[in-house]
NUTINU-420889 format. One record per residue (C-alpha): residue number from 1; x, y, z; residue in three letters. Coordinates in pm, whole numbers, padded with zeros to 5 digits, m for minus. Layout:
<r><num>NUM</num><xx>X</xx><yy>Y</yy><zz>Z</zz><residu>ALA</residu></r>
...
END
This chain:
<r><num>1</num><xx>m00369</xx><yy>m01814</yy><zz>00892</zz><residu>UNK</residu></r>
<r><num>2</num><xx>m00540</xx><yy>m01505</yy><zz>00810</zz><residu>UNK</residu></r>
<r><num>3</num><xx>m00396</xx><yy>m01203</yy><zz>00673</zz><residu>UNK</residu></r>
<r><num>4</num><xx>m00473</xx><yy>m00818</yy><zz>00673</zz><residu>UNK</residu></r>
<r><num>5</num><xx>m00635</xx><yy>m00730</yy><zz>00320</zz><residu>UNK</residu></r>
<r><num>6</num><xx>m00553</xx><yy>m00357</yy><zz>00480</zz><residu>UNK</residu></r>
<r><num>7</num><xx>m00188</xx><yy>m00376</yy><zz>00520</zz><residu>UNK</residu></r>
<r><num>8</num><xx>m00157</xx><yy>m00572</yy><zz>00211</zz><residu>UNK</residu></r>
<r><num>9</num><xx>m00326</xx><yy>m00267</yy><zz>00034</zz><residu>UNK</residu></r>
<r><num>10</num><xx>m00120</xx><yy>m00036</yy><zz>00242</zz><residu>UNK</residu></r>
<r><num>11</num><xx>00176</xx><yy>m00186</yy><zz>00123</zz><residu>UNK</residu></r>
<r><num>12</num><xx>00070</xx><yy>m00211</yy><zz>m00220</zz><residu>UNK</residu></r>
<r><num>13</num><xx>m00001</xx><yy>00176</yy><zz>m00217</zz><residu>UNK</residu></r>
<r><num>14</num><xx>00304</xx><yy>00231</yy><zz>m00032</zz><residu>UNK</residu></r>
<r><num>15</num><xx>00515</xx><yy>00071</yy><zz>m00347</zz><residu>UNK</residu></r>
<r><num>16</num><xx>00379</xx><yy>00219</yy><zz>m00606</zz><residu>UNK</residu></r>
<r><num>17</num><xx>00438</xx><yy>00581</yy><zz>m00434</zz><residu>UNK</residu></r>
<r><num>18</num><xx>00748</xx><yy>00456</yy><zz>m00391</zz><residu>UNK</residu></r>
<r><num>19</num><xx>00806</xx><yy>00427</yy><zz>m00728</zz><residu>UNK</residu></r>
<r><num>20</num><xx>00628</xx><yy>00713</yy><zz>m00835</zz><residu>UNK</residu></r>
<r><num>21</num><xx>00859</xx><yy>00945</yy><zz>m00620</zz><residu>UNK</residu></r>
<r><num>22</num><xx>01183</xx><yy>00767</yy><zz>m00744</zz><residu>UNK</residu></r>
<r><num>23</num><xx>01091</xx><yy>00834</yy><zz>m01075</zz><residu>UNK</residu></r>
<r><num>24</num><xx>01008</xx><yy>01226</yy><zz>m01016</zz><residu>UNK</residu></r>
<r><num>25</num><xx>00657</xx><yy>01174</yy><zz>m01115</zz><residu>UNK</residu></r>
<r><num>26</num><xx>00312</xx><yy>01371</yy><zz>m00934</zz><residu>UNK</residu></r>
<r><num>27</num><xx>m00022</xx><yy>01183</yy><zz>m00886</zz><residu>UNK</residu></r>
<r><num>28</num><xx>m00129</xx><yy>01331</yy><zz>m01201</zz><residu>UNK</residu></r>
<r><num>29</num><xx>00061</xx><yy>01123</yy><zz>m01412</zz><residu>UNK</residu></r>
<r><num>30</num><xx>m00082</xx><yy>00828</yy><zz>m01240</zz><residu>UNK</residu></r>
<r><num>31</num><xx>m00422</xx><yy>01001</yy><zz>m01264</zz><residu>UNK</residu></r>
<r><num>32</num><xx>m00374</xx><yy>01017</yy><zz>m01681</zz><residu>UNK</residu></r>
<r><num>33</num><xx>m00238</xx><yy>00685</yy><zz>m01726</zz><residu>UNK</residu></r>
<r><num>34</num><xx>m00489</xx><yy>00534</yy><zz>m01525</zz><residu>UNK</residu></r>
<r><num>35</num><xx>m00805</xx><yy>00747</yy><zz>m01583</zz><residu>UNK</residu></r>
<r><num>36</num><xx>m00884</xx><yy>00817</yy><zz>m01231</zz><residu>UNK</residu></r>
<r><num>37</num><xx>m00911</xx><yy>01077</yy><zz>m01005</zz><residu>UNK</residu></r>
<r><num>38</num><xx>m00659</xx><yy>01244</yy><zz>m00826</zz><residu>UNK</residu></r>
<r><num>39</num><xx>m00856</xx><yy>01128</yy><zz>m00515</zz><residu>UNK</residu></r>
<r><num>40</num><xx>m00876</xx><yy>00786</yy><zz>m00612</zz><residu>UNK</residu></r>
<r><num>41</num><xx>m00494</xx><yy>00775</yy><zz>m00709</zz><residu>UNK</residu></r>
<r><num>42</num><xx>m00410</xx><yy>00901</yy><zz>m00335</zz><residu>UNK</residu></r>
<r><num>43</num><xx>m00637</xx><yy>00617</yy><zz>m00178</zz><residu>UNK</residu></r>
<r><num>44</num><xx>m00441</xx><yy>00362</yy><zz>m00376</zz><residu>UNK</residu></r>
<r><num>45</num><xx>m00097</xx><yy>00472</yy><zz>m00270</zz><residu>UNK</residu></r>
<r><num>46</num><xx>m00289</xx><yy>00521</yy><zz>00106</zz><residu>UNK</residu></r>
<r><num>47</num><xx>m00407</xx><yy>00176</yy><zz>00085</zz><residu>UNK</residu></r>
<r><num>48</num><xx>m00759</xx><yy>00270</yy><zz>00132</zz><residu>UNK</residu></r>
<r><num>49</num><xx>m00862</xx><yy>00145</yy><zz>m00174</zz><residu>UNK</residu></r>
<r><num>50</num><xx>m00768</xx><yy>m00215</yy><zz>m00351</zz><residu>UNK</residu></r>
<r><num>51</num><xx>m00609</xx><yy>m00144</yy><zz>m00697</zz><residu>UNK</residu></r>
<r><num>52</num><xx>m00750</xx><yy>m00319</yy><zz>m00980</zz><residu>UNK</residu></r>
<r><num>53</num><xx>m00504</xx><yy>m00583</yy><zz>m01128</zz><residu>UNK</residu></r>
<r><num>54</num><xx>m00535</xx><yy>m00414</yy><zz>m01444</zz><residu>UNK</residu></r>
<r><num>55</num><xx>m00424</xx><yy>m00067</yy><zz>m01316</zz><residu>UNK</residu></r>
<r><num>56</num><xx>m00136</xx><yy>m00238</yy><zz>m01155</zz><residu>UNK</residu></r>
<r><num>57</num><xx>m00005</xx><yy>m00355</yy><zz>m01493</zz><residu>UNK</residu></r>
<r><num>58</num><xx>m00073</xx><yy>m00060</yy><zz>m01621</zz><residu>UNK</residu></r>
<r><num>59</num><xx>00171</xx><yy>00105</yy><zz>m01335</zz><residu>UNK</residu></r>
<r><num>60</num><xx>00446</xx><yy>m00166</yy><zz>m01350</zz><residu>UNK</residu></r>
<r><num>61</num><xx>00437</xx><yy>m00149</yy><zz>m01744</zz><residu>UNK</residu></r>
<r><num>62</num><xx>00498</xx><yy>00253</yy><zz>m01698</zz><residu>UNK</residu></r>
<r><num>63</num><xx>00801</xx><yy>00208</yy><zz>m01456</zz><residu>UNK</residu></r>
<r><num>64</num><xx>00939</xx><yy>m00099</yy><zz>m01656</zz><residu>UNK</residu></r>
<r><num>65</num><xx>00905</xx><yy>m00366</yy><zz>m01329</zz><residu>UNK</residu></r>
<r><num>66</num><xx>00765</xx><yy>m00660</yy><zz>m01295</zz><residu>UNK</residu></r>
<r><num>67</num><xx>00412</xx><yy>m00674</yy><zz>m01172</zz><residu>UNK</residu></r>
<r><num>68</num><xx>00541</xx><yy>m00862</yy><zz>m00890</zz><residu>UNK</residu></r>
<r><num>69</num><xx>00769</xx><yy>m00551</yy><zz>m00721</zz><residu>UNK</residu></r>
<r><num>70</num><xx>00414</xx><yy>m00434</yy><zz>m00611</zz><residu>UNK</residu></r>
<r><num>71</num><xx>00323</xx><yy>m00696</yy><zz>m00456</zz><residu>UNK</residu></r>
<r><num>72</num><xx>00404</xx><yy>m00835</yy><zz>m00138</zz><residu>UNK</residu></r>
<r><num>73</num><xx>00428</xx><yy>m01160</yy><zz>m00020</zz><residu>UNK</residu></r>
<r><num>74</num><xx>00218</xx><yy>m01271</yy><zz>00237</zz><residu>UNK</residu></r>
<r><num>75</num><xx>00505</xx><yy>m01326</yy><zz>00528</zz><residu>UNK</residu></r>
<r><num>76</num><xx>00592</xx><yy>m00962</yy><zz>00487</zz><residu>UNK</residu></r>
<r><num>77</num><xx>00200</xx><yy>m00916</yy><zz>00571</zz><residu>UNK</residu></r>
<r><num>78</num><xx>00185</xx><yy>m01120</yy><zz>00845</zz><residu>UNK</residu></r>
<r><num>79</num><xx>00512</xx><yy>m00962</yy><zz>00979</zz><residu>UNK</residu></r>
<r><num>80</num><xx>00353</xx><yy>m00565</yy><zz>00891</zz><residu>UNK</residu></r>
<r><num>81</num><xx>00004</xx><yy>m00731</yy><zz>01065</zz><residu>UNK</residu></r>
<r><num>82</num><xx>00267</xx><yy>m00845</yy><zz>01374</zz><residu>UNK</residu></r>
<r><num>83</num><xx>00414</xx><yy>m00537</yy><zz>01433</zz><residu>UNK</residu></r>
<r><num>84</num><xx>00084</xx><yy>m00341</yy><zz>01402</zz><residu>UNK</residu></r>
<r><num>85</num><xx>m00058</xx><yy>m00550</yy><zz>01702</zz><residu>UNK</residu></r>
<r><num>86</num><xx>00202</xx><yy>m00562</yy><zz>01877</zz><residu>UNK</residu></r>
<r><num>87</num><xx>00219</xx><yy>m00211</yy><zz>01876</zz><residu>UNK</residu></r>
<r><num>88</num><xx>m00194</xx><yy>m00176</yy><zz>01991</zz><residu>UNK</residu></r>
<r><num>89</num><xx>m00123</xx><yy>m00415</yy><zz>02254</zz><residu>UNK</residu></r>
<r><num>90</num><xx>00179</xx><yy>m00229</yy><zz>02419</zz><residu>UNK</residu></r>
<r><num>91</num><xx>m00072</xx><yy>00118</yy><zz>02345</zz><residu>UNK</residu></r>
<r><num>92</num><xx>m00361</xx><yy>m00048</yy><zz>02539</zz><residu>UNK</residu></r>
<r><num>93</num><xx>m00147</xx><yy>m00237</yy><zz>02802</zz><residu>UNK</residu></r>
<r><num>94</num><xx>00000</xx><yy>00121</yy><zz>02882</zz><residu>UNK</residu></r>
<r><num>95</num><xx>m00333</xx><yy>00294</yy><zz>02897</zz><residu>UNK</residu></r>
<r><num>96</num><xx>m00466</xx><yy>00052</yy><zz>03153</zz><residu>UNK</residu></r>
<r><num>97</num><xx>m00148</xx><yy>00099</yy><zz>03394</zz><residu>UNK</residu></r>
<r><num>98</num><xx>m00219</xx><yy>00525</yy><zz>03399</zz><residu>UNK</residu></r>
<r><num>99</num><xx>m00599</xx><yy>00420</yy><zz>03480</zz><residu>UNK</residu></r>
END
């Protein structure tokens, strides 16, 4: 089965902003410890951009978690990748019944 490198990434993102916020940290923390922009720190926690395995450590050594709390499995994926097209197909479904 093939899974969505997109909502794995989104999901990723979503985690370590997740994190970020419950520890009362801004992006420009992140954007120190990891020595990227602020724009490149906000497509990470987007999910527009893959994170380097190396800034992930780098994260889950700051917040004191395992590598592994940022990372989803790959059911939760394929459930997330479900859901998305399940929700496209009841969008598209409905826009051919008003046409």
């Amino acid at each position: 089965m093939e899974y969505s490198r997109e909502l794995y990434n989104q999901e990723v993102g979503r985690r370590i902003k997740e994190a970020r916020k419950d520890n009362g940290e801004s992006q420009a923390l992140l954007v120190e410890l990891l020595s990227r922009s602020q724009s490149v720190i906000s497509q990470m926690e987007k999910g527009n951009r893959a994170i380097p395995s190396f800034d992930l450590e780098l994260i889950a050594k700051h917040y004191d978690l395992p590598i592994t709390h940022f990372l989803p499995n790959l059911e939760d994926v394929r459930l997330l990748d479900n859901e998305y097209l399940s929700r496209v197909t009841t969008l598209t479904n409905f826009r051919r019944s008003k046409y």
